[in-house]
BALOBA-1460 file (C-alpha; in Angstrom, 3 decimals):
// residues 234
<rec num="1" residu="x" x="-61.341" y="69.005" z="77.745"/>
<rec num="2" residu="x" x="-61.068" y="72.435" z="77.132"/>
<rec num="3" residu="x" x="-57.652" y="72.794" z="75.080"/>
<rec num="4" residu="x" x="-57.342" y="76.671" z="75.207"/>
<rec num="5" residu="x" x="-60.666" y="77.504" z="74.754"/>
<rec num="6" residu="x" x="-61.700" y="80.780" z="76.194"/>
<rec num="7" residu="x" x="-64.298" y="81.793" z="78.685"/>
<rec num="8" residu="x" x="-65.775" y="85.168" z="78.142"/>
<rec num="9" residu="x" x="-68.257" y="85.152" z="81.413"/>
<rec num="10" residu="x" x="-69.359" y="82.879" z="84.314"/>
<rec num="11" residu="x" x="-72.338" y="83.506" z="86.579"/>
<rec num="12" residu="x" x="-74.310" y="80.908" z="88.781"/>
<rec num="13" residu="x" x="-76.880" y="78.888" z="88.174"/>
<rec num="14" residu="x" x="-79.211" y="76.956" z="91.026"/>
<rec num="15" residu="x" x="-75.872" y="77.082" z="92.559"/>
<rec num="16" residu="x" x="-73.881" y="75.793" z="89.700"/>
<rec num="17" residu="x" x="-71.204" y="77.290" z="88.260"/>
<rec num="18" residu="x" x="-71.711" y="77.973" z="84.002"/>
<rec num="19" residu="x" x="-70.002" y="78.972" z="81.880"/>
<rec num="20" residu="x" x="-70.209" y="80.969" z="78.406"/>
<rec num="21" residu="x" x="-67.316" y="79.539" z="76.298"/>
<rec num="22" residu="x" x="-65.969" y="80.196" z="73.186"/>
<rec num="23" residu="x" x="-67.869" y="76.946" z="71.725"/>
<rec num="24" residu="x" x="-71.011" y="78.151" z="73.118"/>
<rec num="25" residu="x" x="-70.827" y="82.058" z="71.445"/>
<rec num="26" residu="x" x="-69.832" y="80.209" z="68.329"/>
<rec num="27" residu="x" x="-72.464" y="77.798" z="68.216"/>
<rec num="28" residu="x" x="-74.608" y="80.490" z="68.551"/>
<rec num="29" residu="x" x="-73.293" y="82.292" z="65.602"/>
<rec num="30" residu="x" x="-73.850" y="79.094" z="63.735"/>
<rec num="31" residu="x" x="-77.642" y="78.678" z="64.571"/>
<rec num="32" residu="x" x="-78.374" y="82.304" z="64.048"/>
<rec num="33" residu="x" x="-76.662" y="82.244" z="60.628"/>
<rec num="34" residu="x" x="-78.599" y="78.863" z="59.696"/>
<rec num="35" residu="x" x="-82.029" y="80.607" z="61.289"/>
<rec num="36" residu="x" x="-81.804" y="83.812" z="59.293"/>
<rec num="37" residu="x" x="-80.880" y="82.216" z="56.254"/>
<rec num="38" residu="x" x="-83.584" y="79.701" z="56.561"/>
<rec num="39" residu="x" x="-86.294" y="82.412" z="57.446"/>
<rec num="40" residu="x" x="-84.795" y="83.983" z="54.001"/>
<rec num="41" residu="x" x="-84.905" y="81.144" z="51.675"/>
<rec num="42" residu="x" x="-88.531" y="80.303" z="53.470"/>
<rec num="43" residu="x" x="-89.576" y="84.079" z="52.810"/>
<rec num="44" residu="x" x="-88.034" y="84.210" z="49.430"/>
<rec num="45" residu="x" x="-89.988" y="81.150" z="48.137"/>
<rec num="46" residu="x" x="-93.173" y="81.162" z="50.004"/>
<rec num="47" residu="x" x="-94.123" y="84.679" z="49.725"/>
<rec num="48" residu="x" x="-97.083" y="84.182" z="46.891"/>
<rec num="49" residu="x" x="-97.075" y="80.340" z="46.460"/>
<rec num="50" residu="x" x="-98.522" y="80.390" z="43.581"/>
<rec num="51" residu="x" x="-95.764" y="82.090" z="41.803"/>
<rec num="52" residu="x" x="-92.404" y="80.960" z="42.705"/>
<rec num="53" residu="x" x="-89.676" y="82.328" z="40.670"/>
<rec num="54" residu="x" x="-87.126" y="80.586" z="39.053"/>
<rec num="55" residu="x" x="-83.837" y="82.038" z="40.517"/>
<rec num="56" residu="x" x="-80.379" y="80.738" z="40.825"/>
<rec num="57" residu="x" x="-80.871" y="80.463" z="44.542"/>
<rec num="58" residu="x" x="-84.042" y="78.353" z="44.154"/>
<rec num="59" residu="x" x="-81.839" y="75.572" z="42.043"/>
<rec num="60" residu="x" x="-79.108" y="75.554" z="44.564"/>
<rec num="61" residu="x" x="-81.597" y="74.872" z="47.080"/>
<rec num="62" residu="x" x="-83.453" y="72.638" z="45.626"/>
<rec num="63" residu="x" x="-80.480" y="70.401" z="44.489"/>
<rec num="64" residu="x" x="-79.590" y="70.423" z="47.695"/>
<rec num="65" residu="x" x="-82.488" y="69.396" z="49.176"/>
<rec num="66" residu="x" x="-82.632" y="66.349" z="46.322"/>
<rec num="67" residu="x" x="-78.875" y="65.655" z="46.553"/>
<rec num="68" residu="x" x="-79.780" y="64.898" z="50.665"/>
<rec num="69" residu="x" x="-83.019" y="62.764" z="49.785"/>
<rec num="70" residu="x" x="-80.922" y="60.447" z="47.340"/>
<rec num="71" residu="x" x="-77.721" y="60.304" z="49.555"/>
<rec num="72" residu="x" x="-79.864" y="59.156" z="52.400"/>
<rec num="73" residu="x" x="-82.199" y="56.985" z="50.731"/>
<rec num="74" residu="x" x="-79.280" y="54.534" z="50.376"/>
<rec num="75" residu="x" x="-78.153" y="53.927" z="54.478"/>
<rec num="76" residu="x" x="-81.923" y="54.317" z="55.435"/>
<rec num="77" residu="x" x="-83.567" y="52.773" z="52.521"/>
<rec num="78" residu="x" x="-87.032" y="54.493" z="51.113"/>
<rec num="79" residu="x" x="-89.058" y="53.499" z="53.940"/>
<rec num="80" residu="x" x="-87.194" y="56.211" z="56.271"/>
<rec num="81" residu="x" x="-85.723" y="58.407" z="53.755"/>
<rec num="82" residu="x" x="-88.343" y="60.985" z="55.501"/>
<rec num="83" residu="x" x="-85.057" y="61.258" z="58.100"/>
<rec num="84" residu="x" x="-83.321" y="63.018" z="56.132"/>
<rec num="85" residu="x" x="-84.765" y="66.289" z="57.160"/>
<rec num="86" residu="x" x="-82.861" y="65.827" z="60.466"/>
<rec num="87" residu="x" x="-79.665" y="65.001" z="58.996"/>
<rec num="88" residu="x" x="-80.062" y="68.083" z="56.275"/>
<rec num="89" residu="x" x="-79.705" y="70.143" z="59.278"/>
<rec num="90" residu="x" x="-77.261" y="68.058" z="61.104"/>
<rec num="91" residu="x" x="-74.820" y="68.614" z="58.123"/>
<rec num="92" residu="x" x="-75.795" y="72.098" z="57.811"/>
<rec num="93" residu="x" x="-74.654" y="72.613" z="61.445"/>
<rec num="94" residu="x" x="-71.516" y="70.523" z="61.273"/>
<rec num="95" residu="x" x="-69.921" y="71.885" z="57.994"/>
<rec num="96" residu="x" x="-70.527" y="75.501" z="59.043"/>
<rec num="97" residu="x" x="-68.794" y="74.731" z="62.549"/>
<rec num="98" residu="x" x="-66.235" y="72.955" z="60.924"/>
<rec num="99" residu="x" x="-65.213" y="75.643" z="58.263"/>
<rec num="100" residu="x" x="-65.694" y="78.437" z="61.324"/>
<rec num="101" residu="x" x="-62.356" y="78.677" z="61.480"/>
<rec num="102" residu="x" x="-61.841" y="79.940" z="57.907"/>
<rec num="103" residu="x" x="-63.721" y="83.244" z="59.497"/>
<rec num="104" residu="x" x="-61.223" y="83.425" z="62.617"/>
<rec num="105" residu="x" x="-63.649" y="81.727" z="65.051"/>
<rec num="106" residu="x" x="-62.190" y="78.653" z="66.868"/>
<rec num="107" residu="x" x="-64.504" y="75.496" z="65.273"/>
<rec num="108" residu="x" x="-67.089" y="74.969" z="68.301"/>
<rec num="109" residu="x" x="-66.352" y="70.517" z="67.086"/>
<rec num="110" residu="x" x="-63.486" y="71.274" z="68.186"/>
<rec num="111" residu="x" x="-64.894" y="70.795" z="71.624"/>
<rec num="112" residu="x" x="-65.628" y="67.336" z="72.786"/>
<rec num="113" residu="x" x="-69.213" y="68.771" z="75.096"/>
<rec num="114" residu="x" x="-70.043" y="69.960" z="71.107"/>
<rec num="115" residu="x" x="-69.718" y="66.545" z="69.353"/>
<rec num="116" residu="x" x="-70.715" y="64.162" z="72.327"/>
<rec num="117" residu="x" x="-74.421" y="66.450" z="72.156"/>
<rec num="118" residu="x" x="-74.603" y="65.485" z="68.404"/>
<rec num="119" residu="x" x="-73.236" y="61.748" z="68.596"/>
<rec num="120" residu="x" x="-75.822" y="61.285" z="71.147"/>
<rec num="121" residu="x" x="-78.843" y="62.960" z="69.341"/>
<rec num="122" residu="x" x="-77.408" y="60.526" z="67.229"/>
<rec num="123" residu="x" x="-77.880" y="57.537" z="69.871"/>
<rec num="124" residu="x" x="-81.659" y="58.621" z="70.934"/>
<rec num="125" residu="x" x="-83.137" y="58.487" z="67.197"/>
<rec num="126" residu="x" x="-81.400" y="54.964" z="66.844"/>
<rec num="127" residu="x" x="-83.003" y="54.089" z="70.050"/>
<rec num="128" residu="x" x="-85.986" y="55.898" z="69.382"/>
<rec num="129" residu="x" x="-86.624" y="54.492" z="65.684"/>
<rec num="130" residu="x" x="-85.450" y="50.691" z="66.833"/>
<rec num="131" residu="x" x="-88.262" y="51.122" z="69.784"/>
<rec num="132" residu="x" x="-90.840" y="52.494" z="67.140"/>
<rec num="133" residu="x" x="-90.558" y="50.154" z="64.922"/>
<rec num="134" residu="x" x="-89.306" y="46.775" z="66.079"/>
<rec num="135" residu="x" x="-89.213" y="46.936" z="69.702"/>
<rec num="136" residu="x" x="-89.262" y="43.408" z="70.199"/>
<rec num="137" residu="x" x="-86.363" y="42.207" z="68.075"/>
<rec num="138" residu="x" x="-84.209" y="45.124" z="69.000"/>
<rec num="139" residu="x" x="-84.820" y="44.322" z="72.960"/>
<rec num="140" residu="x" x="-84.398" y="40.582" z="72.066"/>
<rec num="141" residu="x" x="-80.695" y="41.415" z="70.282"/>
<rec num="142" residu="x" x="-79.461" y="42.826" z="73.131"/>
<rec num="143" residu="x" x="-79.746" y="39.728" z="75.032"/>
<rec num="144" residu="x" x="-78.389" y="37.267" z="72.164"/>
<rec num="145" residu="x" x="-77.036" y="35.112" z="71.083"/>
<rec num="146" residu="x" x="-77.294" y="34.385" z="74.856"/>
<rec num="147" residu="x" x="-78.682" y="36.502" z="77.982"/>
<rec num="148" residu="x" x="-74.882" y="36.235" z="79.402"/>
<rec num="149" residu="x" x="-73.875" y="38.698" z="76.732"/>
<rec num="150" residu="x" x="-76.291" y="41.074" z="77.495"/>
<rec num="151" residu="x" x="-73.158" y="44.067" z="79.014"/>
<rec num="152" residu="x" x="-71.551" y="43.665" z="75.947"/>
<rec num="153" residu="x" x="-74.286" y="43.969" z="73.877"/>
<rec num="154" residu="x" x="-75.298" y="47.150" z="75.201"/>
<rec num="155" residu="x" x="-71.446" y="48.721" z="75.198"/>
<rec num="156" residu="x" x="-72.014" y="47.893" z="71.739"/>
<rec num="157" residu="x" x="-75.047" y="50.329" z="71.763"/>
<rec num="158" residu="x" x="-73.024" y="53.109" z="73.611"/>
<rec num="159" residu="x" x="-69.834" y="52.609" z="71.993"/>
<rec num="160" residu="x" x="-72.260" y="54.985" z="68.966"/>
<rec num="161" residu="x" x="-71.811" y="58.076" z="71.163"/>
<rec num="162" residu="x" x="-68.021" y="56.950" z="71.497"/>
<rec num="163" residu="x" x="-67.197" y="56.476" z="68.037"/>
<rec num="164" residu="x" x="-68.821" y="59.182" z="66.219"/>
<rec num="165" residu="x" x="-68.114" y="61.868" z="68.834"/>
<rec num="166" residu="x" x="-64.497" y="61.535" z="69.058"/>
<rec num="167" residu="x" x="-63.615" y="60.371" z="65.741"/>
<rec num="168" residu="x" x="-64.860" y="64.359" z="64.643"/>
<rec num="169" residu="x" x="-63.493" y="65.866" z="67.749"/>
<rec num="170" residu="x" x="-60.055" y="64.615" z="67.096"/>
<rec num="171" residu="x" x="-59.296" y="65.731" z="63.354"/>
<rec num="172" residu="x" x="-61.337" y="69.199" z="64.236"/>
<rec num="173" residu="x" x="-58.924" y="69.521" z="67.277"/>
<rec num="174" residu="x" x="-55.929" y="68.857" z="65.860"/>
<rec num="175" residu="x" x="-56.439" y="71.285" z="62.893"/>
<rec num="176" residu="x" x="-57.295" y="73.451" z="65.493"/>
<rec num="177" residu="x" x="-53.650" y="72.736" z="67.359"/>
<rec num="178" residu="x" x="-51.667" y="72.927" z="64.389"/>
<rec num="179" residu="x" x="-52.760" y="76.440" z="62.834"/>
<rec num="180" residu="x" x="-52.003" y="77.426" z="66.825"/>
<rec num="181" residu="x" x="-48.347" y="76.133" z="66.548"/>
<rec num="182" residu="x" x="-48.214" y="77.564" z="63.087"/>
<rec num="183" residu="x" x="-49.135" y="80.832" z="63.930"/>
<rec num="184" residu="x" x="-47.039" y="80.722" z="67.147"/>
<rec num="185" residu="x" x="-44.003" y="79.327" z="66.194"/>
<rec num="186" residu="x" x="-43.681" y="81.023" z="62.291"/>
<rec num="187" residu="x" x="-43.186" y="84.495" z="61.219"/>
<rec num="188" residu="x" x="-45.891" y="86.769" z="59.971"/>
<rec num="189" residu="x" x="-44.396" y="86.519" z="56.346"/>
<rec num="190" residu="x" x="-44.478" y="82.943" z="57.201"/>
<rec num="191" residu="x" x="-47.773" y="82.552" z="58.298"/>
<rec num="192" residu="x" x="-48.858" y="84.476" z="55.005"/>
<rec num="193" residu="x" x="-48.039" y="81.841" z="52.811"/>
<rec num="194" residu="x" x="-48.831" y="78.317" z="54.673"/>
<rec num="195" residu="x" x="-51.767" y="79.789" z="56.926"/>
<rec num="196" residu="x" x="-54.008" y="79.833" z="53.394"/>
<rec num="197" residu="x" x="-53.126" y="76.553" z="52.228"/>
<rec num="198" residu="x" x="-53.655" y="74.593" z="56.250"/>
<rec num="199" residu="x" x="-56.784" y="76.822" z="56.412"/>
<rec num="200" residu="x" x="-58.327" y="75.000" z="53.275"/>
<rec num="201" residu="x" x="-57.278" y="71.196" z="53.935"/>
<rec num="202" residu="x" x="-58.129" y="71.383" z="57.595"/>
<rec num="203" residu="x" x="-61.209" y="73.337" z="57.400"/>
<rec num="204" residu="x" x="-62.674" y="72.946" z="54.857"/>
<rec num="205" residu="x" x="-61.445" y="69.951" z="52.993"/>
<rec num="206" residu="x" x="-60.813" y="67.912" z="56.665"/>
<rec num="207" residu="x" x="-64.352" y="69.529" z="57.981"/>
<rec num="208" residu="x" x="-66.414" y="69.053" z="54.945"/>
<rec num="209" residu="x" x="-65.383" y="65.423" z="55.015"/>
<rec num="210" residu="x" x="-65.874" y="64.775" z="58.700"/>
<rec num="211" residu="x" x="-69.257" y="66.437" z="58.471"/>
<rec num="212" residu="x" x="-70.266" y="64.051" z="55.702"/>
<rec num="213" residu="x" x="-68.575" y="61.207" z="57.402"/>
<rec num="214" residu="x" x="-70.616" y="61.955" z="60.546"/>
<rec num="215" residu="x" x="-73.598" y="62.013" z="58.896"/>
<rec num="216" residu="x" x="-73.347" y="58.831" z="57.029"/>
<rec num="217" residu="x" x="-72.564" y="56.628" z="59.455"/>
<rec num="218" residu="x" x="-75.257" y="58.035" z="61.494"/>
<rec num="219" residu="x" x="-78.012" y="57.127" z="59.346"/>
<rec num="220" residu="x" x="-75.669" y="53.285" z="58.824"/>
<rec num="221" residu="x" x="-76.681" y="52.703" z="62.239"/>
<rec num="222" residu="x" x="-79.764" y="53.537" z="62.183"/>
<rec num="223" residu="x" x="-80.341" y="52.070" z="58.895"/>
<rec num="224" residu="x" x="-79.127" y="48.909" z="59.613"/>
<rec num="225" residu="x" x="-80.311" y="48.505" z="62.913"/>
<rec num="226" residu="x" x="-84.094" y="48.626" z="60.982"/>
<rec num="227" residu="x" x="-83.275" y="46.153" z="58.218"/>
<rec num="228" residu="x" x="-81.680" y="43.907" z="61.370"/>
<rec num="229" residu="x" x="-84.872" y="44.421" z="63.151"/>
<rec num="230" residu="x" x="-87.305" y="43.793" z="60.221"/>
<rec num="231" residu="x" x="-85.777" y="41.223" z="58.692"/>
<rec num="232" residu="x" x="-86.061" y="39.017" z="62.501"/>
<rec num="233" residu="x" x="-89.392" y="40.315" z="62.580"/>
<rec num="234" residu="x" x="-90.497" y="37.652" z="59.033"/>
């Protein structure tokens, strides 16, 4: 599903074919800009621990960090509200690809390859956590309420990757299609005054909520698929 997106080289590979992409050089961006700036803030706060100044940047960061604890500690509960190191970073990632476009990159979500990778990191730690923790009763519910049901059951399971992946790719994408027709089909002077306006709502309004919406109902599942677990386990 590539939808216009460019290829800037391709060379082979143990005789496959690959690709660099615009998603890929733009995910890249993303990382490195998240890296650096998390080498920084580390640097900037760590660099005599025993006197760390109060600065501006310090209380962003550390509302941040204690904005994510108490947003996840509700879908996960306190027991795994440790988790929400991994989904501080998955929003990271997410909003900054999804308001890429506001710097004239194309958003790399706005590839499916980009948000089936995330929806199914998203799949392993449910599978991963539910194995942990209650393997029993989560092997058991995929065979109830009777064995027969056991292929719908586990669609159930991969209808996760499904949801979440093309429920962002789809409002990312068609942002992503409309500036395109705006820009193609509308005079510069045009473009001047609506470009600003669709540049806000789709990306970062429509990203910022998708990104948050992603998130959430990442740590539902895996949230509730716990409690479910735990509470056959009494």
């Amino acid at each position: 599903m590539d939808f216009g997106i460019r290829t800037f080289a391709t060379f082979e590979l143990f005789g496959l074919s690959v690709r660099i992409t615009e998603t890929i050089v733009g995910t890249w961006i993303i990382m490195a800009v998240l890296i650096i700036g998390a080498i920084i803030v580390r640097w900037r706060f760590f660099k005599d621990p025993k006197d760390v100044p109060e600065t501006g940047l310090q209380n962003v960061v550390e509302l941040a960090v204690e904005s994510m604890e108490r947003f996840a500690t509700g879908p996960l509960g306190q027991k795994y509200v440790w988790l929400d190191n991994w989904f501080f970073m998955l929003i990271l990632f997410l909003l900054f690809a999804n308001i890429s476009g506001l710097f004239g990159m194309r958003a790399p979500t706005a590839d499916v390859a980009t948000t089936l990778a995330m929806s199914t990191s998203t799949f392993l730690l449910v599978q991963v956590m539910a194995f942990k923790y209650a393997p029993r009763s989560h092997i058991r519910g995929l065979f109830e309420p009777f064995p027969i049901f056991f292929p719908i059951n586990l669609i159930g399971e991969l209808a996760i990757i499904i949801s979440l992946s093309f429920r962002m790719f789809g409002n990312i994408l068609a942002g992503t299609i409309i500036l395109g027709l705006v820009y193609s089909l509308i005079p510069w002077w045009g473009t001047m005054v609506l470009s600003p306006v669709l540049h806000l709502y789709f990306d970062l309004f429509a990203g910022a909520i998708q990104a948050f919406i992603f998130c959430l109902l990442s740590m539902s599942f895996i949230g509730l698929k716990l409690k479910n677990a735990e509470a056959q386990n009494k």
